[in-house]
Every structure is written in C-alpha cells, then in structure tokens.
ROPAMAR-736626 format. One record per atom (N, C-alpha, C, CB): residue number from 0; x, y, z. Coordinates in nm, 2 decimals. Glycine has a CB too. Layout:
<sites>
<n:NUM | X:X | Y:Y | Z:Z>
...
</sites>
This chain:
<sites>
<n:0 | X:13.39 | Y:-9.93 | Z:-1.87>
<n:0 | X:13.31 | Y:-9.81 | Z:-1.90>
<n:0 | X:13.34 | Y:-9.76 | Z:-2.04>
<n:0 | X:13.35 | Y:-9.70 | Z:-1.80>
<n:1 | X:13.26 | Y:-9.69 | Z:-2.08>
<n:1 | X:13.26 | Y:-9.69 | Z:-2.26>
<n:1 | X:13.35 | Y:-9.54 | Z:-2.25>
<n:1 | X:13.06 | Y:-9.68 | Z:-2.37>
<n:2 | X:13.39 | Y:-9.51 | Z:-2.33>
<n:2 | X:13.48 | Y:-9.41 | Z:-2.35>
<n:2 | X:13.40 | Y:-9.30 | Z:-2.47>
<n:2 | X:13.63 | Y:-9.47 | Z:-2.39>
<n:3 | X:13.44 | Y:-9.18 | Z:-2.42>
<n:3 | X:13.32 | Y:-9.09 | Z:-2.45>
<n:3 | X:13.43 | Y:-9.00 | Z:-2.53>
<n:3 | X:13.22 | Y:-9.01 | Z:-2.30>
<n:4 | X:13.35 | Y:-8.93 | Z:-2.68>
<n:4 | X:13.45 | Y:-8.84 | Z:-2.72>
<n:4 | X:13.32 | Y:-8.71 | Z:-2.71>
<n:4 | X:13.54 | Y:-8.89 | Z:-2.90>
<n:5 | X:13.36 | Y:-8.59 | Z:-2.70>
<n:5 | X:13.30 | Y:-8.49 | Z:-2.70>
<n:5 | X:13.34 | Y:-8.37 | Z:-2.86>
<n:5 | X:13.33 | Y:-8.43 | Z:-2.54>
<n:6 | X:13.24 | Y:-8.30 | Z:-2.84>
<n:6 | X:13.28 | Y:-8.23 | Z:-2.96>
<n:6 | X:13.36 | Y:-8.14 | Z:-2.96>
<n:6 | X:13.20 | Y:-8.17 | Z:-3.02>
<n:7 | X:13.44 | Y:-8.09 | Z:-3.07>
<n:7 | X:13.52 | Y:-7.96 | Z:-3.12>
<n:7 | X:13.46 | Y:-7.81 | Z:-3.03>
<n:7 | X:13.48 | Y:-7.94 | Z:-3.32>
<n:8 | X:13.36 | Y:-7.84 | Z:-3.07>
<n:8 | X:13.24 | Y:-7.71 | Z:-3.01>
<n:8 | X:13.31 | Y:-7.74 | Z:-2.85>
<n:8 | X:13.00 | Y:-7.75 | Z:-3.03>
<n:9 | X:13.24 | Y:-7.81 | Z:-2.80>
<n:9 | X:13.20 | Y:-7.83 | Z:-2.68>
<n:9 | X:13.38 | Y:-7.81 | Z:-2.60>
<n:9 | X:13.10 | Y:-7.99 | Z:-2.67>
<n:10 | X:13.45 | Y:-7.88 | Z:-2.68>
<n:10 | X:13.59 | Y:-7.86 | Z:-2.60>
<n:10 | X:13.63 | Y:-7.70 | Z:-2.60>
<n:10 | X:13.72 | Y:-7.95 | Z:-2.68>
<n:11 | X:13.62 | Y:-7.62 | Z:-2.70>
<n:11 | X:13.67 | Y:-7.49 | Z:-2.73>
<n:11 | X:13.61 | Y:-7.42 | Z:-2.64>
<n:11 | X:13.65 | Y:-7.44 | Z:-2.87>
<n:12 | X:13.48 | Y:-7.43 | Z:-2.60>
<n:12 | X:13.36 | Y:-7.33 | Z:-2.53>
<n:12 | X:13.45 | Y:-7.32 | Z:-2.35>
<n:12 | X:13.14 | Y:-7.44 | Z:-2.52>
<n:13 | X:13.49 | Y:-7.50 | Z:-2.34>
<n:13 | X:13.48 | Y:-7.51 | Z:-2.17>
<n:13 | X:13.67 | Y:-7.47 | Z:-2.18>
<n:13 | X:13.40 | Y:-7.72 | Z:-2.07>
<n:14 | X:13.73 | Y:-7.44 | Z:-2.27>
<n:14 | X:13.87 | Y:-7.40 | Z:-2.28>
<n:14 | X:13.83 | Y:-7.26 | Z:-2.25>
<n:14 | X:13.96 | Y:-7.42 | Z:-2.42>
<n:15 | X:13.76 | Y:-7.20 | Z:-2.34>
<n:15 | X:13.70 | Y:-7.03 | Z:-2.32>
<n:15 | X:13.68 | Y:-6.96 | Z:-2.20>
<n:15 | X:13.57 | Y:-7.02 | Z:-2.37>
<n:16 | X:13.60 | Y:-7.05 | Z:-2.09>
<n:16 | X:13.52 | Y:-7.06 | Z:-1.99>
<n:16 | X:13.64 | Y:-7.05 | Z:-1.92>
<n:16 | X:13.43 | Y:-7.17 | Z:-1.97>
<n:17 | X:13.74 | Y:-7.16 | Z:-1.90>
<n:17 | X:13.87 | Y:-7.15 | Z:-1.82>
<n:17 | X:13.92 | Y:-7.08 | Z:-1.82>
<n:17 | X:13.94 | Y:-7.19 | Z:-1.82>
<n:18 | X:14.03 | Y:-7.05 | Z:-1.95>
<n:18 | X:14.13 | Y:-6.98 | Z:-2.01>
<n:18 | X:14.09 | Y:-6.79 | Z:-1.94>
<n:18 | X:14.12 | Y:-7.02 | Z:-2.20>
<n:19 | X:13.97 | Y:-6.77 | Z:-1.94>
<n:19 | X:13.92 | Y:-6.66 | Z:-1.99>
<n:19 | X:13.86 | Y:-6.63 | Z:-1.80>
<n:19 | X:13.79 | Y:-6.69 | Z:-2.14>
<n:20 | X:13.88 | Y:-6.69 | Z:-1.70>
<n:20 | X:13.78 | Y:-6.70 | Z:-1.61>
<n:20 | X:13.77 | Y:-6.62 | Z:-1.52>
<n:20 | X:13.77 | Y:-6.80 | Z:-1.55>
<n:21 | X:13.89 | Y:-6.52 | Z:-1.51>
<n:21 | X:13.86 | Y:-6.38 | Z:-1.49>
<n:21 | X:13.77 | Y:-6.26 | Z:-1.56>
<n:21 | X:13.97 | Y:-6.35 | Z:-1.49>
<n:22 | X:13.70 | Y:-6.29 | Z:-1.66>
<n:22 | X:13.61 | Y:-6.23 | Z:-1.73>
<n:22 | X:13.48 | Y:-6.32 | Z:-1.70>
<n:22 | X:13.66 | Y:-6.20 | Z:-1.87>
<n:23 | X:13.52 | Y:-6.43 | Z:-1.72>
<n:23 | X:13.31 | Y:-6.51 | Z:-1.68>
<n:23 | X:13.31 | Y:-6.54 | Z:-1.57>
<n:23 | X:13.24 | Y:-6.67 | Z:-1.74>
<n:24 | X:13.40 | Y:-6.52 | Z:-1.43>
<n:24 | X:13.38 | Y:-6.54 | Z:-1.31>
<n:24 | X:13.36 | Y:-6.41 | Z:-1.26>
<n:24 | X:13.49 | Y:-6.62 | Z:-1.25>
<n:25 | X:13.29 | Y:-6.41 | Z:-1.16>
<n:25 | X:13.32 | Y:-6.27 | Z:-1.05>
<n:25 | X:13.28 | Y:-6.36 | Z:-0.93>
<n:25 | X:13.19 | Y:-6.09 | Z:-1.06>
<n:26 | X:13.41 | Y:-6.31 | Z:-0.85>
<n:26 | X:13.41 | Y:-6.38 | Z:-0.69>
<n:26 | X:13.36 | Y:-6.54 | Z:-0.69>
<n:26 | X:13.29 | Y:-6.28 | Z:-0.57>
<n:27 | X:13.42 | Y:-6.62 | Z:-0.81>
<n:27 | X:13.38 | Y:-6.78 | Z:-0.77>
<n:27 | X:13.29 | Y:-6.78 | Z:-0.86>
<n:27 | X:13.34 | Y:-6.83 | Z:-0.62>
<n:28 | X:13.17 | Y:-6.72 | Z:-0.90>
<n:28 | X:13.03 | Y:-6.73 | Z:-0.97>
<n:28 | X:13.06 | Y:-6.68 | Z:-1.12>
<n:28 | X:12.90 | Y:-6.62 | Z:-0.88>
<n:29 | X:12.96 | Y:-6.73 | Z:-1.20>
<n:29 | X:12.94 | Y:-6.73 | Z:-1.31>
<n:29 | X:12.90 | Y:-6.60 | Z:-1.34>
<n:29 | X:12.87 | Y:-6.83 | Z:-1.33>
<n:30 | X:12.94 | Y:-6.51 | Z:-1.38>
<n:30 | X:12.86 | Y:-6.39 | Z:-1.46>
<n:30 | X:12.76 | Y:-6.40 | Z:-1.55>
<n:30 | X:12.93 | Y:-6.31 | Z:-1.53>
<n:31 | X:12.68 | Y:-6.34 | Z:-1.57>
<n:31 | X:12.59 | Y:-6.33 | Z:-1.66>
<n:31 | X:12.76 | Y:-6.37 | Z:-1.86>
<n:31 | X:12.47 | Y:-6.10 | Z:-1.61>
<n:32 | X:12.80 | Y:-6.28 | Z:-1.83>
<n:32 | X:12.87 | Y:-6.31 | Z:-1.99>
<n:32 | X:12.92 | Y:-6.49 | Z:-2.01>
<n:32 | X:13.04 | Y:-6.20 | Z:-2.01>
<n:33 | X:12.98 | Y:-6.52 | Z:-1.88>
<n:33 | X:12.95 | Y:-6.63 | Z:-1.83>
<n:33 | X:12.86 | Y:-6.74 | Z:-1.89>
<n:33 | X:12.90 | Y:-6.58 | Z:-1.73>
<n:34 | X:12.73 | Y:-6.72 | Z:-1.84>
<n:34 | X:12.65 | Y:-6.76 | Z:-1.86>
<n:34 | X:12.59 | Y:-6.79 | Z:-2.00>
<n:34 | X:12.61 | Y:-6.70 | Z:-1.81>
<n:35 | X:12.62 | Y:-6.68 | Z:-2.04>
<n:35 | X:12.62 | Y:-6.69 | Z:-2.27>
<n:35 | X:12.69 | Y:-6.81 | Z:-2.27>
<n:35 | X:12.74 | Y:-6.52 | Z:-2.40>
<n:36 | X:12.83 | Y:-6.81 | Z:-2.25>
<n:36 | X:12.92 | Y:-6.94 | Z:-2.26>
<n:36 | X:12.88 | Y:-7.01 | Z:-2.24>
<n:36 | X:13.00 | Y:-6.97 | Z:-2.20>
<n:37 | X:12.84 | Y:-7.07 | Z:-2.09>
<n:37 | X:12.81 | Y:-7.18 | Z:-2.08>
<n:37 | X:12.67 | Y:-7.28 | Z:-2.10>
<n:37 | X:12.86 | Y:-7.18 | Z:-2.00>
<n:38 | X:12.61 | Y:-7.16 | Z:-2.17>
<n:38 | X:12.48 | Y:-7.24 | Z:-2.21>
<n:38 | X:12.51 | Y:-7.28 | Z:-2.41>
<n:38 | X:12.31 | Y:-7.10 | Z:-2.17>
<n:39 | X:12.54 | Y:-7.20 | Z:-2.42>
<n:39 | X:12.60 | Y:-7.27 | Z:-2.55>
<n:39 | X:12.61 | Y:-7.43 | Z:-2.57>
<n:39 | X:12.73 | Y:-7.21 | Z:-2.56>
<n:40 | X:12.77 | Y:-7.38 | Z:-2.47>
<n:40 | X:12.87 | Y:-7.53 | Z:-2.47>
<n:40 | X:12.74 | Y:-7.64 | Z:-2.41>
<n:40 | X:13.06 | Y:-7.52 | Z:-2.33>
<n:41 | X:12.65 | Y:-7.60 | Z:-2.30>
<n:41 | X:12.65 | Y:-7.69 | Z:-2.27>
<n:41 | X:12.48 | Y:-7.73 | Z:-2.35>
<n:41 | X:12.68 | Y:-7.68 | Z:-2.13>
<n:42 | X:12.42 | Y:-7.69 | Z:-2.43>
<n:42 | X:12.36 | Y:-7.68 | Z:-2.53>
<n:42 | X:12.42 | Y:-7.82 | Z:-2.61>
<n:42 | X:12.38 | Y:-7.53 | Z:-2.60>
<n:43 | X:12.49 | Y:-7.79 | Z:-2.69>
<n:43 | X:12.60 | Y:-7.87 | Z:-2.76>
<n:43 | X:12.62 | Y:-8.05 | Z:-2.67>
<n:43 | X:12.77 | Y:-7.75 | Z:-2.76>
<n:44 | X:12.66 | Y:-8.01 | Z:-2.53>
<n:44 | X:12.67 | Y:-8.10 | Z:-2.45>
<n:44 | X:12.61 | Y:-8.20 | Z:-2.44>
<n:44 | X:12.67 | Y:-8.08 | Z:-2.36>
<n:45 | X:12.44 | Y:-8.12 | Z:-2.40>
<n:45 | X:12.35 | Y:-8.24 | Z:-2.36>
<n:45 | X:12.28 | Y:-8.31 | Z:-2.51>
<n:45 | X:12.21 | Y:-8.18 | Z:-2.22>
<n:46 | X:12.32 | Y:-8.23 | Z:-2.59>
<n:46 | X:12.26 | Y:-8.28 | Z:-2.76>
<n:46 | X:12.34 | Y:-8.39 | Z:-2.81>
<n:46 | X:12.29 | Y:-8.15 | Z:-2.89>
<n:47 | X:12.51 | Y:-8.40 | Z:-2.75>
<n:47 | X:12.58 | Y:-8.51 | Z:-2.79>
<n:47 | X:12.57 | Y:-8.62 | Z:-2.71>
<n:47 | X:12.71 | Y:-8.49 | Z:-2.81>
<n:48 | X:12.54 | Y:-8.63 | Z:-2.53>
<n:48 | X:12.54 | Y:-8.67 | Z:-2.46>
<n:48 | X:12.43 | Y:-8.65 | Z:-2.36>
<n:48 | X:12.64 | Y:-8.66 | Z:-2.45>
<n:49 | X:12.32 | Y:-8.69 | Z:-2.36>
<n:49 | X:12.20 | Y:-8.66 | Z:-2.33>
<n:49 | X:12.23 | Y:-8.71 | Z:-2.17>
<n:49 | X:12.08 | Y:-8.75 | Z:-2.42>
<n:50 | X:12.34 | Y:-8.81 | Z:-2.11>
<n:50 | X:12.34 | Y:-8.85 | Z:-1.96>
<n:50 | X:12.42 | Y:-8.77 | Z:-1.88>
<n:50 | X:12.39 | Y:-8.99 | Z:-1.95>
<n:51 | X:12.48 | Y:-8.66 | Z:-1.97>
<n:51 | X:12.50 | Y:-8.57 | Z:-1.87>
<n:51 | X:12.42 | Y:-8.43 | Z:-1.87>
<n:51 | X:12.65 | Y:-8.53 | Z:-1.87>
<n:52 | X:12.39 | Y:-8.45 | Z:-1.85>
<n:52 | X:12.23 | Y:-8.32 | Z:-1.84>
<n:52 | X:12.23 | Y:-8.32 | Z:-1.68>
<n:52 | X:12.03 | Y:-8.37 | Z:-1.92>
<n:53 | X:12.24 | Y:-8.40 | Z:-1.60>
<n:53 | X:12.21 | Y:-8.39 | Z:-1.43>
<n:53 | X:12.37 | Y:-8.32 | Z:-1.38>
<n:53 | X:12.17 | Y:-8.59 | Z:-1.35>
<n:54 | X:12.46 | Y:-8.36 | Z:-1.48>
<n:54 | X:12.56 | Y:-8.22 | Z:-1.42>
<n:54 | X:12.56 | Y:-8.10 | Z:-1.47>
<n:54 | X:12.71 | Y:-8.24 | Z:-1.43>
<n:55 | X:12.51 | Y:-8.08 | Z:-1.57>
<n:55 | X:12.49 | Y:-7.93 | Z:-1.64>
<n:55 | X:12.36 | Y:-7.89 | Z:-1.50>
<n:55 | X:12.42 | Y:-7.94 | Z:-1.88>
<n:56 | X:12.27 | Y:-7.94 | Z:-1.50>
<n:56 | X:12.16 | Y:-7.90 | Z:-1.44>
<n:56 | X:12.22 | Y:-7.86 | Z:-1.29>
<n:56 | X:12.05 | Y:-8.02 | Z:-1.45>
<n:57 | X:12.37 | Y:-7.95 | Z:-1.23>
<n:57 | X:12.39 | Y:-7.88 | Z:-1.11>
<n:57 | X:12.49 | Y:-7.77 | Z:-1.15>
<n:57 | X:12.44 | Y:-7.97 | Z:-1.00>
<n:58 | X:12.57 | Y:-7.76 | Z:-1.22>
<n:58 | X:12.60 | Y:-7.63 | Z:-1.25>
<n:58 | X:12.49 | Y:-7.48 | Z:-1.27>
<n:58 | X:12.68 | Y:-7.67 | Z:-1.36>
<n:59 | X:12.41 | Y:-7.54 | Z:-1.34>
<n:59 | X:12.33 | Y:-7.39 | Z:-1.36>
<n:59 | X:12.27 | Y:-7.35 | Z:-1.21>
<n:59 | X:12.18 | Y:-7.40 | Z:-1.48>
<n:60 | X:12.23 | Y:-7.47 | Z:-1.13>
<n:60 | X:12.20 | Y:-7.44 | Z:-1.04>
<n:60 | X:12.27 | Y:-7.36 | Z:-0.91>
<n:60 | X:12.16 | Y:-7.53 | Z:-1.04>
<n:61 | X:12.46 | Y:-7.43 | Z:-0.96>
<n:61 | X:12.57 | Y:-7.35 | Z:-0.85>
<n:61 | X:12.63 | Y:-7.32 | Z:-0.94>
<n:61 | X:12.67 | Y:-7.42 | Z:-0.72>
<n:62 | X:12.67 | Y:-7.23 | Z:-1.02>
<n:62 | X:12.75 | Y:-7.17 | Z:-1.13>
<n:62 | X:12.89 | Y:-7.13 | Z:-1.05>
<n:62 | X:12.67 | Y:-7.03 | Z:-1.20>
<n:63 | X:12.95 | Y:-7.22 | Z:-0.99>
<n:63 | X:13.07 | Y:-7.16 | Z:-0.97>
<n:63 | X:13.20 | Y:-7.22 | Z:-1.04>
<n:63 | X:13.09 | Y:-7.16 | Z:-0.84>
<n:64 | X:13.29 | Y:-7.18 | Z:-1.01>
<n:64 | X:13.42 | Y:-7.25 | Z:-1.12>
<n:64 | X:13.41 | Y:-7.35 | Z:-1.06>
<n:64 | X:13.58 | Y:-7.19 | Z:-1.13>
<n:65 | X:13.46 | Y:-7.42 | Z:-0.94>
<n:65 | X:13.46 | Y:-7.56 | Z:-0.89>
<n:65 | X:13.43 | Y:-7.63 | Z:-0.98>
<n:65 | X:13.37 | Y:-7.60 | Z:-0.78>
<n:66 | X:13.30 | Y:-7.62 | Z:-1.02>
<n:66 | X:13.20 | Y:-7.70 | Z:-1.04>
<n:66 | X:13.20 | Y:-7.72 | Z:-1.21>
<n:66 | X:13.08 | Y:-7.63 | Z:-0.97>
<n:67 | X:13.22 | Y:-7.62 | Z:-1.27>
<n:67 | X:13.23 | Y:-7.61 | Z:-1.43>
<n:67 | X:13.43 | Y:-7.67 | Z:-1.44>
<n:67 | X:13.19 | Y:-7.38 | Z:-1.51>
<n:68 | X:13.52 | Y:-7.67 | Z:-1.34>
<n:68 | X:13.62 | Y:-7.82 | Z:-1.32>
<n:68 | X:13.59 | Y:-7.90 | Z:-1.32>
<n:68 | X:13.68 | Y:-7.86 | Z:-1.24>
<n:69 | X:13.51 | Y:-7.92 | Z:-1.26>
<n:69 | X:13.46 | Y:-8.03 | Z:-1.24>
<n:69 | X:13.39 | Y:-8.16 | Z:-1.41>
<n:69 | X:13.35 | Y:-7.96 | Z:-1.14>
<n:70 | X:13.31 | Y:-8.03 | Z:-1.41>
<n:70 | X:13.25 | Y:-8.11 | Z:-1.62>
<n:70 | X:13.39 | Y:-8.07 | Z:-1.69>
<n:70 | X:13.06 | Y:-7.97 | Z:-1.74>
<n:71 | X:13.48 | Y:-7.97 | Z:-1.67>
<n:71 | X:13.58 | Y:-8.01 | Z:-1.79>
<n:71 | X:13.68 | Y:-8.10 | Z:-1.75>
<n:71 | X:13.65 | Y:-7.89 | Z:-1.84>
<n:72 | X:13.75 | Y:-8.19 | Z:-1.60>
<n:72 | X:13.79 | Y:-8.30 | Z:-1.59>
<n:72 | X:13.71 | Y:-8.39 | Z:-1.68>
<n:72 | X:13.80 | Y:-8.32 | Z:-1.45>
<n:73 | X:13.60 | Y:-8.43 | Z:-1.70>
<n:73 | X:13.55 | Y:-8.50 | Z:-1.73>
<n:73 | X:13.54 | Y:-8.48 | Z:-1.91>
<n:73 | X:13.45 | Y:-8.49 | Z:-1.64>
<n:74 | X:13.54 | Y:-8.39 | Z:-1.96>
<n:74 | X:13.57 | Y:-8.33 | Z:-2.10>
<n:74 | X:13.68 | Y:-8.31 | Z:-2.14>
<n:74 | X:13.52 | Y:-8.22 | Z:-2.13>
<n:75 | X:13.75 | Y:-8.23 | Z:-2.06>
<n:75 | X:13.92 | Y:-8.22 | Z:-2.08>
<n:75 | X:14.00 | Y:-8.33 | Z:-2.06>
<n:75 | X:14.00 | Y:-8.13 | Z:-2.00>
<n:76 | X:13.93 | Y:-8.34 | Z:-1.95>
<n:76 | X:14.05 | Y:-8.45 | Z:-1.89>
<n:76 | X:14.13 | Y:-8.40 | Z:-1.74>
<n:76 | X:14.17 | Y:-8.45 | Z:-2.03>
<n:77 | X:14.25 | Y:-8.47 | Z:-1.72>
<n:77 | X:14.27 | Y:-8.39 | Z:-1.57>
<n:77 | X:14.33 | Y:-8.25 | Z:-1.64>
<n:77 | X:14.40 | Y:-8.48 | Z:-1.45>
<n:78 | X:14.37 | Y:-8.21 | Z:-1.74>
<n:78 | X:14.41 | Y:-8.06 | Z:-1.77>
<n:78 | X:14.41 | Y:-7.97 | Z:-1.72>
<n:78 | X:14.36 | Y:-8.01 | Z:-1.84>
<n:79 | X:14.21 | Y:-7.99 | Z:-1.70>
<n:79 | X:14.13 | Y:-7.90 | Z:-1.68>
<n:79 | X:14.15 | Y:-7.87 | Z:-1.59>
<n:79 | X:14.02 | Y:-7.92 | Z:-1.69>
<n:80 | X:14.18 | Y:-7.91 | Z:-1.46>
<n:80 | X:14.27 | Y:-7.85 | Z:-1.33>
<n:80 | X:14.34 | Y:-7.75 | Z:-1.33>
<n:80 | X:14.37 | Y:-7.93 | Z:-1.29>
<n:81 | X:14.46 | Y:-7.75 | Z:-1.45>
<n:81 | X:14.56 | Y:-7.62 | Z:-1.46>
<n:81 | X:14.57 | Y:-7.50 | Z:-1.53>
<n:81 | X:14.66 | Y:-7.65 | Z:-1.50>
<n:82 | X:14.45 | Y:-7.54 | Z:-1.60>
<n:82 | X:14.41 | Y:-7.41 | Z:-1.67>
<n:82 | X:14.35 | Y:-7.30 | Z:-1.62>
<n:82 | X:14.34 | Y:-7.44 | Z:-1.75>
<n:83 | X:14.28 | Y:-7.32 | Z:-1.56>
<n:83 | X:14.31 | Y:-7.16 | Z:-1.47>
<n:83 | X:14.41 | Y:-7.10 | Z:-1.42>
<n:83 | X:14.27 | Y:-7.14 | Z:-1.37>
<n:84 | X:14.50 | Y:-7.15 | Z:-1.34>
<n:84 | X:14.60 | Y:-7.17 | Z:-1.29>
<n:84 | X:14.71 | Y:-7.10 | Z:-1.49>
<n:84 | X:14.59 | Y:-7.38 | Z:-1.22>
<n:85 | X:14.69 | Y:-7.16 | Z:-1.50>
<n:85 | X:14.84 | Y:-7.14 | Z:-1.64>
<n:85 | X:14.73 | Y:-7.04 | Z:-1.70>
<n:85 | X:14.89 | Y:-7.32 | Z:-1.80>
<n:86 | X:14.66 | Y:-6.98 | Z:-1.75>
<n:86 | X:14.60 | Y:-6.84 | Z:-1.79>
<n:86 | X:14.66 | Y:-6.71 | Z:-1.69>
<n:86 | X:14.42 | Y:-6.85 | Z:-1.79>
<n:87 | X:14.63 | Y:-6.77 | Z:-1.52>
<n:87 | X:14.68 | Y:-6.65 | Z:-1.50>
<n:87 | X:14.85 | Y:-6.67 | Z:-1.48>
<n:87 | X:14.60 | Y:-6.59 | Z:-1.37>
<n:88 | X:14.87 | Y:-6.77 | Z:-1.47>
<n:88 | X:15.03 | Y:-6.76 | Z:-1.42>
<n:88 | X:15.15 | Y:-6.76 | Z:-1.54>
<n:88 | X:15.06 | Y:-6.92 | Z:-1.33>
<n:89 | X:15.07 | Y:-6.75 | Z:-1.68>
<n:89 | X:15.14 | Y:-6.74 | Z:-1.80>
<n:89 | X:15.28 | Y:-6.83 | Z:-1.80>
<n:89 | X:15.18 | Y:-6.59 | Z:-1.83>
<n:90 | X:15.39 | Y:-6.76 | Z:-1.81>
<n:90 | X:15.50 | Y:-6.86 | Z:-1.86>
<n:90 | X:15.61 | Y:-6.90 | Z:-1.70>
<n:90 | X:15.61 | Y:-6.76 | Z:-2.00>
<n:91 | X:15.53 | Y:-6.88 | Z:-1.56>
<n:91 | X:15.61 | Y:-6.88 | Z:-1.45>
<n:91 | X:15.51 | Y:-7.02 | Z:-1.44>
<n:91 | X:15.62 | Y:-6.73 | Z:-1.32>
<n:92 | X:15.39 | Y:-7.08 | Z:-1.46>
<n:92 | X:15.32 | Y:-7.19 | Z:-1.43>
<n:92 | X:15.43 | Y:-7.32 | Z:-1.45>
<n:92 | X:15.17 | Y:-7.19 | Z:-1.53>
<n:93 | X:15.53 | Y:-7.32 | Z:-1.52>
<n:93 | X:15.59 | Y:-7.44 | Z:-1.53>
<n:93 | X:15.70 | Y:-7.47 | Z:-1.40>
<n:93 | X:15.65 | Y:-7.43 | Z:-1.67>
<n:94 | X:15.71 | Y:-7.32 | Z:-1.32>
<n:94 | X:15.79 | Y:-7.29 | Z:-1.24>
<n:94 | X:15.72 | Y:-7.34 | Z:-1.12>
<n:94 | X:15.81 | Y:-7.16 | Z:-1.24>
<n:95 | X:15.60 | Y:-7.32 | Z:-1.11>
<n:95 | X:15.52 | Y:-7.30 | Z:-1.01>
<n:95 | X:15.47 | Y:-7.50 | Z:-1.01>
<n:95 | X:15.39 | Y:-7.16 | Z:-1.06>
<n:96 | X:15.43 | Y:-7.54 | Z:-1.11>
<n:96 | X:15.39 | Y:-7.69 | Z:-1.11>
<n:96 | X:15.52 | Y:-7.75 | Z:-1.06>
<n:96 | X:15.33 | Y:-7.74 | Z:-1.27>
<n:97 | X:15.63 | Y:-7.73 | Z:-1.11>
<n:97 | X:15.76 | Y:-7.79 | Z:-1.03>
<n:97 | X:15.78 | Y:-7.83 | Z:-0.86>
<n:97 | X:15.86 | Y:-7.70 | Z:-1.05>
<n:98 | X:15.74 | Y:-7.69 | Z:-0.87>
<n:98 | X:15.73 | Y:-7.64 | Z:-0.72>
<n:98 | X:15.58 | Y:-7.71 | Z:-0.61>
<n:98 | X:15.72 | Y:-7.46 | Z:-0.73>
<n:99 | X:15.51 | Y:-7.76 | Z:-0.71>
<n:99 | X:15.37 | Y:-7.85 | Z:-0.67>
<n:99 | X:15.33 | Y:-7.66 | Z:-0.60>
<n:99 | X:15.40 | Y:-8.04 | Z:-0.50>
<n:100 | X:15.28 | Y:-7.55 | Z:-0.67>
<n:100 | X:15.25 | Y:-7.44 | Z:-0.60>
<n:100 | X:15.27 | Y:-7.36 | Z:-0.50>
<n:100 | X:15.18 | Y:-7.46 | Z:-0.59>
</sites>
C-alpha cells in the first residue's frame, strides 16, 4: 500500500479539532464552530487526496468525535486516539496511560 503524507494545514486543523474538543464538540456532535474547522481541514483534505472524500462525506453526514478519530488515526496516526484523552487529562495522562485508564 502506498504511503500517504498529508499536509501541514491539514495535520494542525484535525490537532485543533482534538486538542480543543470540548469547545467543537457538544454531547459527542460537532458544533456548528466545529464545523468552521472541519470544513476547512477537510477542504485542504480532499484537494491533496481526492480518495478520501467518501470519509469526509461520512463524517459530515455523522459529525461525531468517533468518527473525526477515526480520519485522524488515519492522518495522525494511532496518536490520534490520546489526544483527547491528554488535552483533558493534562500532565496526570502519563499516569493514567500506565495504568491502561
């Protein structure tokens, strides 16, 4: 399988999205501010990578965090998993990943 690099843009936007996901989430879903984000990033996305447009397209369609993990495993990498997780858990997350949660 060919190995895919994504852009500067595009990584910073879905770090934003995470890092930040108590402000673009409400109850699991995407907010409208949200939404500014991730059309951006994913703007940028389907312009560098035209074959993922059928997951951007199911995200807009279920805007929930799951699911925007889901595209940044795939951009980030497995990271993307703990970053929510380490935004809210600040400097006890290294405590907590020891502990497998």
């Amino acid at each position: 399988m060919k190995s895919r690099t994504f852009g500067k843009d595009v990584k910073n936007l879905l770090y934003k999205l995470l890092i930040h996901h108590t402000e673009y989430f409400s109850y699991d879903l995407m907010n409208s501010e949200g939404h500014k984000v991730f059309e951006e990033m994913a703007r940028m996305l389907v312009y560098e990578h035209p074959e993922m447009k059928k997951m951007v397209v199911k995200i807009r369609r279920k805007p929930t965090l799951d699911n925007v993990i889901k595209l940044a495993n795939i951009v980030l990498g497995e990271e993307a998993n703990d970053i929510p997780l380490l935004a809210t858990q600040g400097i006890y997350f290294d405590i907590l990943k020891k502990n497998k949660y």
